[in-house]
C-alpha positions as CSV (number, residue, x, y, z in Angstrom):
1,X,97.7,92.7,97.4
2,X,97.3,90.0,99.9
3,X,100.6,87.9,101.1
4,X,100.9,84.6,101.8
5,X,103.2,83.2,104.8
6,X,105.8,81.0,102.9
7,X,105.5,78.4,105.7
8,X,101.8,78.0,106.3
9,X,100.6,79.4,102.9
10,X,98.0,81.2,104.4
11,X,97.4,84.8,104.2
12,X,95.0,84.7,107.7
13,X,97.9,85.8,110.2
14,X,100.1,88.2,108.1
15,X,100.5,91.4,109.8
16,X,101.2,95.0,107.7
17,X,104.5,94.5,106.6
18,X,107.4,96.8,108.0
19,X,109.6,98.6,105.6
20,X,113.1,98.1,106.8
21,X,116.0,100.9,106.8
22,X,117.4,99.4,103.5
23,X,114.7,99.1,101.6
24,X,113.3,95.7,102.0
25,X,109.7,94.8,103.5
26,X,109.6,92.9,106.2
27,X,106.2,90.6,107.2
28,X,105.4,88.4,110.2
29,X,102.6,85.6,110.5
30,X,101.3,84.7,113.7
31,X,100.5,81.3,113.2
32,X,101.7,78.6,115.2
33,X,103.2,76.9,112.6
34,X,102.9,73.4,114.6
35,X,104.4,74.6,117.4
36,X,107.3,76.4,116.1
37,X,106.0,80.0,116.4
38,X,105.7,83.2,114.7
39,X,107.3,83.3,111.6
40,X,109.2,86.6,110.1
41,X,110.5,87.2,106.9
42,X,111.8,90.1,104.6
43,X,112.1,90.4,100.8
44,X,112.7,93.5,98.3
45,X,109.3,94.9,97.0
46,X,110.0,94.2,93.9
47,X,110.0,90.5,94.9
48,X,107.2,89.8,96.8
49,X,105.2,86.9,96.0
50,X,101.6,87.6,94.6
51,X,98.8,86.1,96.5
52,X,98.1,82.7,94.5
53,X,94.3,81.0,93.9
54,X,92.9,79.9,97.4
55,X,90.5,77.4,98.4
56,X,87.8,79.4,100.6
57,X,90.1,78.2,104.1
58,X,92.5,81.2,102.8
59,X,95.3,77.9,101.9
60,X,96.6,77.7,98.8
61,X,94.9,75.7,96.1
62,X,97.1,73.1,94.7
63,X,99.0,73.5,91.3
64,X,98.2,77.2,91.4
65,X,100.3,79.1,89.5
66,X,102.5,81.7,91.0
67,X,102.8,85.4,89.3
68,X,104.5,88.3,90.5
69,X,103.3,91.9,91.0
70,X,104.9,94.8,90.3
71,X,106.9,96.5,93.2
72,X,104.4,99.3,92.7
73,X,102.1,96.6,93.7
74,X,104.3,95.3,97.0
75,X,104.7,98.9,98.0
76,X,101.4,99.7,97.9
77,X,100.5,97.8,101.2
78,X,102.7,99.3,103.4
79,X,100.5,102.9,102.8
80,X,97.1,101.8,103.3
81,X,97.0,102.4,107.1
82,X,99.1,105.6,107.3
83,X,97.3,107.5,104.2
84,X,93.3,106.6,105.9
85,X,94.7,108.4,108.9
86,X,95.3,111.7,106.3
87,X,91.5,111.2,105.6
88,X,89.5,112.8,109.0
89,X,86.5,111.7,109.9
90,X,83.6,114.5,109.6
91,X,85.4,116.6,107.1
92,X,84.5,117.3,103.4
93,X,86.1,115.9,100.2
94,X,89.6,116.9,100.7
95,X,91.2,117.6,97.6
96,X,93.9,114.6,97.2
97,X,97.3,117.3,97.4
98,X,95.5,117.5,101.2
99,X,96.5,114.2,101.4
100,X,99.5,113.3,100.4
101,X,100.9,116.6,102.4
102,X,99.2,115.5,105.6
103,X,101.0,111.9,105.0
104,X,104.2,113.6,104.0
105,X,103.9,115.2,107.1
106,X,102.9,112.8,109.5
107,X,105.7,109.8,107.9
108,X,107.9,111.6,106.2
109,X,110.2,108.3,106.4
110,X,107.8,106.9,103.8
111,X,107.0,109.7,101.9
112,X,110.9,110.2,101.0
113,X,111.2,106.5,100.5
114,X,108.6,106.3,97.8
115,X,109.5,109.3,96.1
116,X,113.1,108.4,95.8
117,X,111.6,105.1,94.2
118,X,108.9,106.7,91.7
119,X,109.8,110.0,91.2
120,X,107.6,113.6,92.0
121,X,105.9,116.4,90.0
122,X,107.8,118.6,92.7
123,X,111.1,117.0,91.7
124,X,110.6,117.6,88.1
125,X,109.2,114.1,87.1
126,X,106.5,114.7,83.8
127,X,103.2,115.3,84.7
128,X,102.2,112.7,82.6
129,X,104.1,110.1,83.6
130,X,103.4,107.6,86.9
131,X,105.0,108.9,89.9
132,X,105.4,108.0,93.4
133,X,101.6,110.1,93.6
134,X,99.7,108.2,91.0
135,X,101.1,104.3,91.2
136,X,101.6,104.3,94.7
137,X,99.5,106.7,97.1
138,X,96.5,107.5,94.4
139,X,96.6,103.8,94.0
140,X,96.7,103.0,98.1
141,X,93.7,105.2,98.7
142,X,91.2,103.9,95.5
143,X,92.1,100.3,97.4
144,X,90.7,102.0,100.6
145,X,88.4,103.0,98.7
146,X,87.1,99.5,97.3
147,X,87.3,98.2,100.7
148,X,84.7,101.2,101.8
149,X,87.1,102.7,103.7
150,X,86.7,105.7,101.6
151,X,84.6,107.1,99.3
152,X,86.0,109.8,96.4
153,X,84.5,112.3,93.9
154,X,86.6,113.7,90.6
155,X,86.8,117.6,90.6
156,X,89.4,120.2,89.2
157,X,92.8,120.0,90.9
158,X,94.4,123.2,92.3
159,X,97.2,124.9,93.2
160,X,100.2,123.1,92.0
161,X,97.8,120.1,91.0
162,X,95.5,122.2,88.8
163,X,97.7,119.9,86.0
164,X,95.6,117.8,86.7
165,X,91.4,118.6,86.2
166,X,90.1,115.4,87.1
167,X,91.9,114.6,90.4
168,X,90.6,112.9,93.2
169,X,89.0,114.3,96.4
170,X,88.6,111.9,99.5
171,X,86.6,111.4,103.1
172,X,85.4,108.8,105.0
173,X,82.2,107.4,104.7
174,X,79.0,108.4,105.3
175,X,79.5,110.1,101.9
176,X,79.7,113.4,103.0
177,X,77.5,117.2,101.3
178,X,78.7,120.2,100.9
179,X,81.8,122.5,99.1
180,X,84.8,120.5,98.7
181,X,88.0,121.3,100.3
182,X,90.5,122.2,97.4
183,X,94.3,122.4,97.9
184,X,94.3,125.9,97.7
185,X,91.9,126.5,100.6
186,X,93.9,124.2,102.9
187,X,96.9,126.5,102.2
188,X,95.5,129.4,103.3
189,X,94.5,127.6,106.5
190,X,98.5,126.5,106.8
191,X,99.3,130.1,105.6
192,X,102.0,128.1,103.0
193,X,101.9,128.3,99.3
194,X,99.9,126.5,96.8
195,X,103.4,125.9,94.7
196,X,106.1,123.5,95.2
197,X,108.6,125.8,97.4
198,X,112.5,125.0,98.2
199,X,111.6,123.7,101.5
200,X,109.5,121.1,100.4
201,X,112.1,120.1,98.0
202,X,114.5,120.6,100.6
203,X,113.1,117.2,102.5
204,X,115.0,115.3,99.8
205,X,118.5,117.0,100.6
């Protein structure tokens, strides 16, 4: 989702937005704003304004009308840039439960946050039901994705995914050949378990 700054109404100068201690995401545009400067402002996810129809000078066309995305939507931006850094260049496909524990351990500020907001398979939230894994970091890496940041194949999950036999598996582009690298084979490289163990529930406590 693209932002507009409430005081130019462009979306050209809007930095990645900041999530604040409490919750609420906080943006900055860099415009000049006729000499007045930078401008900042914070608002809950779930209140973000949605990016309304432009005119091709990224301003907003008049008599638009304004919608509203989801807070899954608002969140969503926030984990773009931290979950491509979970993808390495020159690896495989990497099984997406690669991913999500390389972001959970390299921010586990965010990772806490989301889950606390959406809920986890590892915290007993239904399998089938969308969680912070599905509407917020499956759906931050298929935007990478579109943007050809990253390319993705389906295969069978593993480990404490194999729930799920269609999940996704993730590198950077050039599209890379070869065996993919499941959950289960990462494990045994981090010599931890391919369950859900106390101490990974234990970052919730």
């Amino acid at each position: 989702m693209i932002v507009t700054c409430p005081r130019c109404f462009s979306f050209d100068d809007v930095r990645p937005p900041r999530r604040m201690p409490d919750g609420r995401v906080e943006y900055t545009c860099t415009d000049d704003h006729d000499g007045t400067g930078k401008h900042v402002w914070s608002v809950a996810p779930a209140v973000v304004e949605a990016p309304a129809t432009r005119t091709s000078s990224g301003r907003k066309a008049a008599g638009a009308p304004a919608t509203r995305p989801t807070a899954d939507d608002a969140a969503i931006v926030e984990l773009l840039e931290p979950l491509l850094a979970c993808v390495k260049a020159g690896e495989p496909f990497v099984e997406y439960g690669v991913v999500e524990h390389r972001f959970r351990i390299a921010r586990p500020d965010l990772f806490v946050a989301h889950v606390r907001e959406r809920g986890h398979v590892m915290l007993g939230a239904r399998r089938s039901a969308p969680s912070a894994s599905t509407a917020r970091f499956g759906k931050a890496l298929a935007r990478l994705e579109r943007a050809g940041q990253l390319v993705m194949v389906k295969g069978p999950g593993t480990g404490a995914w194999r729930y799920d036999q269609s999940i996704g598996y993730w590198a950077r582009p050039p599209r890379p050949s070869g065996p993919l690298l499941t959950w289960s084979m990462y494990c045994a490289t981090q010599g931890r378990s391919l369950e859900w163990t106390d101490a990974d529930r234990a970052l919730f406590q």
